[in-house]
N, C-alpha and C positions, 0 to 999 in steps of 0.2 A: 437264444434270441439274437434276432442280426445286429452288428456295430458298425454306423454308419461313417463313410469314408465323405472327407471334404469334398472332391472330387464329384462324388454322387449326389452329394444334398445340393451343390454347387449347382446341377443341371436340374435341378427340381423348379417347372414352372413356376413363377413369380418368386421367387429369392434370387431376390439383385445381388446382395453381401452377405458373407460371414465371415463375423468377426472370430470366432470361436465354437469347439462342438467338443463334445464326448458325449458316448452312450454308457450307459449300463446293460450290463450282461445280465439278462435274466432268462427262469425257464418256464416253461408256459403252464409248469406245476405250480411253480410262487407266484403265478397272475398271469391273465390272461395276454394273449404278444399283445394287444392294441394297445394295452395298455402301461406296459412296460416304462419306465421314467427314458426320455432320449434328454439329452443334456445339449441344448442347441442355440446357438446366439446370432440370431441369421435376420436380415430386415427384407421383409418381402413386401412385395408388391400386390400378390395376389388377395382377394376378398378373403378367402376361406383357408388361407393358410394361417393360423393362430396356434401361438404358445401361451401357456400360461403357467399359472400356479409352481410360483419361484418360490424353491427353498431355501438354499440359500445360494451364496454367489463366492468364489474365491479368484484371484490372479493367476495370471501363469502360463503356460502352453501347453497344449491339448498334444496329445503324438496322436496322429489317426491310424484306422486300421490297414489303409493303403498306402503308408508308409510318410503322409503326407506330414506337416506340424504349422500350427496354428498360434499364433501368440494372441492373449487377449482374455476375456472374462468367459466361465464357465459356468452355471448357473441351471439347476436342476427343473426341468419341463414337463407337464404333461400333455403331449399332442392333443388337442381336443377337437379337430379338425377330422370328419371321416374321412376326407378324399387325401389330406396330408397325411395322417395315417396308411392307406395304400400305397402313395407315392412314396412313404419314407421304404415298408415293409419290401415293399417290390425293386426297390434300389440299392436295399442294403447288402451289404457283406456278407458272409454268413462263415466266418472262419470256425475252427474249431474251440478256441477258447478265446476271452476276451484280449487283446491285446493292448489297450488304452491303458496309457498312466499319465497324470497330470505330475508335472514338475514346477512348481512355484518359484523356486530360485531363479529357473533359467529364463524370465521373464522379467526386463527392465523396463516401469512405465519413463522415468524419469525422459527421457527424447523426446516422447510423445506429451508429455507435458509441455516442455521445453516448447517446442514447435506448436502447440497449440495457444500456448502464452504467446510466443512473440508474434503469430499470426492475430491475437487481439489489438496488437497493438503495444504491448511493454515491450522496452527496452534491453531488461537485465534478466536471469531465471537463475533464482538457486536456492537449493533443496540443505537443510540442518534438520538435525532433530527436536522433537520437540521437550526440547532441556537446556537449559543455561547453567556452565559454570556457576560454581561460589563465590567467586570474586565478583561475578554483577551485581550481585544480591549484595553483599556488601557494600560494594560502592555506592548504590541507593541508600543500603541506610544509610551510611556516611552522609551523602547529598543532604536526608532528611533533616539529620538527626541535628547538623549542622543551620538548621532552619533555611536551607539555599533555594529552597522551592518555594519561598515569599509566600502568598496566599493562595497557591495552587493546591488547598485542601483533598482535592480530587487522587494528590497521587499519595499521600499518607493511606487515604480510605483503603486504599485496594493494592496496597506497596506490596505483598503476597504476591499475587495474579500477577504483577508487575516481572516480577522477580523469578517467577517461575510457569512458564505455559501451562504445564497439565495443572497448576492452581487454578487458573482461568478455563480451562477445558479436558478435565481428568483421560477423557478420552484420544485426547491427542497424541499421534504417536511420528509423526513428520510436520515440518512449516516448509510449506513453500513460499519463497520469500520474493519480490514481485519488485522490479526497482522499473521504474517512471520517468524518462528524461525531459527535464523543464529548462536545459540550458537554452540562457538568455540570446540575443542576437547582436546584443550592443553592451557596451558597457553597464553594469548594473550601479555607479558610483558615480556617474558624469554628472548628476542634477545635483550632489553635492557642493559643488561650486555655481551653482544658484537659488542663493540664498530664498528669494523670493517666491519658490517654489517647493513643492513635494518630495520627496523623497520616498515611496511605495517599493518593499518589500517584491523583486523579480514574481514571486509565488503568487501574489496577488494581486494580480495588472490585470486580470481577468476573467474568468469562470472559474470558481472553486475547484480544487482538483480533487476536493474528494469524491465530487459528484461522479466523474469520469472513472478516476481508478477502481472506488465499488463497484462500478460500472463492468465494466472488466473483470474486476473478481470473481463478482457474480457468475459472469460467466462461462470464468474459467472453472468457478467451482461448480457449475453447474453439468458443465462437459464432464469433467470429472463421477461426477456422479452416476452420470450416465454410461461412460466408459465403463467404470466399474462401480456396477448396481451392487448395491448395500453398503457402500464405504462412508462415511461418515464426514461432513465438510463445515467449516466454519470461517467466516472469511471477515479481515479486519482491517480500519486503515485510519489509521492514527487516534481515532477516537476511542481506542479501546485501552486498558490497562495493558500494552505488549511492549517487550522491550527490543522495538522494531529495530533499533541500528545494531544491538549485539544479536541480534539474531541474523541481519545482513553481514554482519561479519562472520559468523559460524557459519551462513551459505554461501563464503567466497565472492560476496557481492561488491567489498570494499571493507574498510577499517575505520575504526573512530580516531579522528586523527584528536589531533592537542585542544582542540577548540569545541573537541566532542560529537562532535555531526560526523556524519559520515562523509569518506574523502574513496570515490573509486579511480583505476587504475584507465579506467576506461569513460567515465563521464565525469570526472573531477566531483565539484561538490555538488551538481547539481542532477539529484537523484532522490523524486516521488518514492516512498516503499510503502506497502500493500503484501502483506499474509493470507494465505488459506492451508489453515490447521486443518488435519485428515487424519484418518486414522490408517491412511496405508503407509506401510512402511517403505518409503523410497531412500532409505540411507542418507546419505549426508555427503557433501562434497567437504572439499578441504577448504578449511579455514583461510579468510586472508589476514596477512601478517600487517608490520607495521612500519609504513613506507615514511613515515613524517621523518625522518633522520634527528638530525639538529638543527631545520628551520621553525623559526618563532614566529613567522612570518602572521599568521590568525591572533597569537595571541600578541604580539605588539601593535598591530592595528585599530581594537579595540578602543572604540572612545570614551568609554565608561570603568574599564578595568575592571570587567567582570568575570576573569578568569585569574584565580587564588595561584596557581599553578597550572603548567601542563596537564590536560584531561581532567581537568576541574572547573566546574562552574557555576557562579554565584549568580542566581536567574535575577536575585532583586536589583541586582547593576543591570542586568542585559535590556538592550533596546527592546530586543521583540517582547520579551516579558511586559515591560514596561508599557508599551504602546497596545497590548494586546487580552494579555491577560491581567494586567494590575489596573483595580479599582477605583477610584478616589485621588487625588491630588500625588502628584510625582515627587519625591524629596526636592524642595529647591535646590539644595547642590549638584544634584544631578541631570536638571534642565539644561545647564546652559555646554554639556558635554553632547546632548543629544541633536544638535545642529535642527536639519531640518527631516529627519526620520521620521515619518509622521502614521507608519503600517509597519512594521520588521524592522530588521538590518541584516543585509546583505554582506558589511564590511569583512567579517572573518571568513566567510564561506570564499568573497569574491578576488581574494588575493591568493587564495591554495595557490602555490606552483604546477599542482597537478591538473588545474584546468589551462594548461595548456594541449589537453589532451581532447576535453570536451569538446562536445557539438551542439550547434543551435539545434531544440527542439524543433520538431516537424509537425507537430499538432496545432490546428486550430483554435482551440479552444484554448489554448495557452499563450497565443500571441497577444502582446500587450495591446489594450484599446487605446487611442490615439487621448484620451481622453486623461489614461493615467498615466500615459509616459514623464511627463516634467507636468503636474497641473499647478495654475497656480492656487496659494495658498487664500488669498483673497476669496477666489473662488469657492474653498470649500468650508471657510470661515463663514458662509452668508445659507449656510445650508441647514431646514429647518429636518424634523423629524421626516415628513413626507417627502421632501425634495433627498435627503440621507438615503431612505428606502428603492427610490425610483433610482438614482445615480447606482447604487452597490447591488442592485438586485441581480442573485443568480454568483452575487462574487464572496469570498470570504470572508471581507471585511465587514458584511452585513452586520454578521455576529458578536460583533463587537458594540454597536447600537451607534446613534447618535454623538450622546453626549461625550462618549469615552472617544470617540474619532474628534469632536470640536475639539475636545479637550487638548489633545495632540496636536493639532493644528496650531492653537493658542501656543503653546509653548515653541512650536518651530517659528513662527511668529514673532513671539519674544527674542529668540535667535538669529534673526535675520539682519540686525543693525540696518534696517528701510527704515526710515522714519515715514514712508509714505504708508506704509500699512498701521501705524500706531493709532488710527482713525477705525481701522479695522477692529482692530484688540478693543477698542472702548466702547465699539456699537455692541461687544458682547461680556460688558462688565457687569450688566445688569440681565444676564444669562438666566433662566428661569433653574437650569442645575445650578448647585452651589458649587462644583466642583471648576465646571464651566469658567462661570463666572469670577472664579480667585485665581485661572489660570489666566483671562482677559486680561484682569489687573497686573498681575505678575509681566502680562509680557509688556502692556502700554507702559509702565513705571520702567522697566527694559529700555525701551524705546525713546524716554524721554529725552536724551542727550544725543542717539543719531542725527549724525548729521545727513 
């Protein structure tokens, strides 16, 4: 049975591309030639050129019979097409014994990856296995065990999955790890010295980013897919139990500096990450190391001393915690450290030494709205549930609701030593939240002696 050479399928009416071919050698004793399996990965143009019925699919490069080689996916066919049928039968080779051997080693998707990620639009590409040292795992429970994740029940539940990939996706056997550049354009800490004003987290001045980077993943894992049919894809971005920064660290992406976040080489600290878990084996780049030396520069900035030590961190001190994920009334000791933060804190990320290295993002959708740049505090003190909705709609801070964004507002408030706002604080002491409402009082009693 003939073995079809790239060359010849190549010139076959309506086949634009082939990605990949082998045949099987068959004799027309063990089945009819029409029907022989041709192994073809070819995108045509023509009506009545069809493949079908896929057994399975593997990686690699094809050698062909005219000496030719083909990198790409291999994937078992039966011509079911009469006239491609002819056209294959009547162009093929017809050597004396089969000559094809597929080599799976000698084919590396990871470039092609690479290049189809950063043409979606990311920044960074790097490939780790899907396994995490022991020491993360430990240091989580540590974090736990130590209660430093406040009422973040969520990461107790599924500390497992956490701790280990294939807990979360047994079938995982690579991450590809996906970094997002959101550097700011201007200083992320200048509203700090106006009091009277906002202070909003760089991440959140605009469109959620997680909308956009699943966005992308999507369809990166989707290419993927398609690239090489039957591989397996799963794709996550911060909302999942992954332990996204040591996993950018095992793909070379950057390093968890002293303050914990991730610190790269090449976009300082400001870098989205997004995973798609696979089950092809693309190896792993080398690990990056750990460039923080002996500056303390993250961890003395800190207004709350939420960091016990170097790469350690106490989430119930931390702003963002505080302003985002914590419930119910703020410890008063710790109000009056949180200035006018009123979504995140940017302070330890925004002093890295290594963003001197960083660049202003190029995305639209990440450029801050004029609305959140410095807003004032008055203004979002007077905002009911529906007016909450229409202002954050489409942005991260949605999710946080209402009353836990007044809340934050109240307490920057409190912090502002304006005695012009203390009229502010008292229109909302009789707040319909109770939480609301004692943070009102809190900041008006604040405010009573501004001059």
């Amino acid at each position: 049975m003939p073995i079809a050479a790239a060359s010849q399928l190549r010139s076959i009416p309506g086949v634009v591309s082939i990605c990949a071919i082998r045949a099987t050698f068959q004799t027309a004793r063990s089945k009819p030639a029409w029907a022989s399996l041709w192994k073809v990965l070819a995108i045509c143009q023509s009506r009545r050129a069809r493949y079908c019925g896929t057994r399975r699919w593997m990686t690699g490069t094809a050698r062909l019979g005219d000496g030719s080689s083909w990198g790409g996916i291999c994937g078992e066919y039966f011509a079911t097409d009469r006239e491609t049928r002819r056209i294959l039968r009547s162009r093929a080779a017809r050597p004396a014994r089969p000559v094809l051997r597929y080599d799976a080693p000698s084919m590396d998707p990871r470039p092609a990856i690479q290049a189809q990620a950063l043409a979606l639009g990311f920044t960074a590409v790097g490939f780790a296995r899907a396994h995490l040292a022991p020491e993360v795992r430990d240091r989580l429970m540590h974090f736990l065990a130590e209660g430093r994740h406040g009422s973040m029940g969520w990461m107790t539940d599924r500390a497992e999955q956490r701790a280990h990939p294939r807990a979360l996706w047994p079938e995982a056997v690579s991450v590809v790890v996906l970094g997002q550049n959101y550097g700011p354009d201007d200083d992320p800490l200048e509203t700090l010295a106006q009091p009277d004003r906002a202070t909003i987290s760089v991440y959140a001045r605009n469109r959620d980013y997680h909308d956009l980077v699943k966005k992308r993943l999507k369809a990166l894992g989707r290419w993927m897919a398609e690239t090489w049919p039957g591989t397996g894809i799963k794709v996550f971005v911060d909302t999942a139990p992954v332990a996204e920064k040591p996993l950018a660290q095992a793909a070379g992406l950057g390093w968890q500096g002293k303050h914990t976040n991730l610190v790269s080489r090449g976009w300082g600290s400001w870098l989205f990450l997004g995973e798609v878990f696979t089950t092809l084996d693309l190896g792993a780049d080398a690990a990056e190391v750990d460039h923080c030396g002996s500056c303390r520069a993250c961890l003395d900035v800190c207004p709350t001393a939420a960091f016990p030590a170097p790469y350690q961190l106490d989430a119930r001190r931390c702003i963002s915690y505080l302003t985002i994920e914590h419930r119910g009334p703020i410890d008063p000791e710790l109000r009056p450290l949180m200035g006018n933060r009123i979504y995140g804190c940017d302070d330890c990320l925004a002093v890295c030494p290594w963003n001197k290295f960083a660049r202003a993002h190029a995305e639209p959708a990440f450029a801050p709205r004029d609305a959140l740049r410095a807003p004032l505090l008055s203004e979002f003190a007077a905002l009911d549930d529906a007016g909450f909705r229409a202002l954050f709609s489409g942005s991260p801070i949605k999710r946080v609701g209402r009353d836990r964004f007044v809340r934050n507002v109240m307490v920057a408030i409190g912090n502002s030593a304006d005695a012009a706002l203390r009229p502010v604080a008292q229109m909302r002491a009789d707040d319909p939240d109770p939480v609301v409402a004692e943070a009102a009082r809190w900041a008006a009693t604040r405010l009573e002696d501004a001059g």
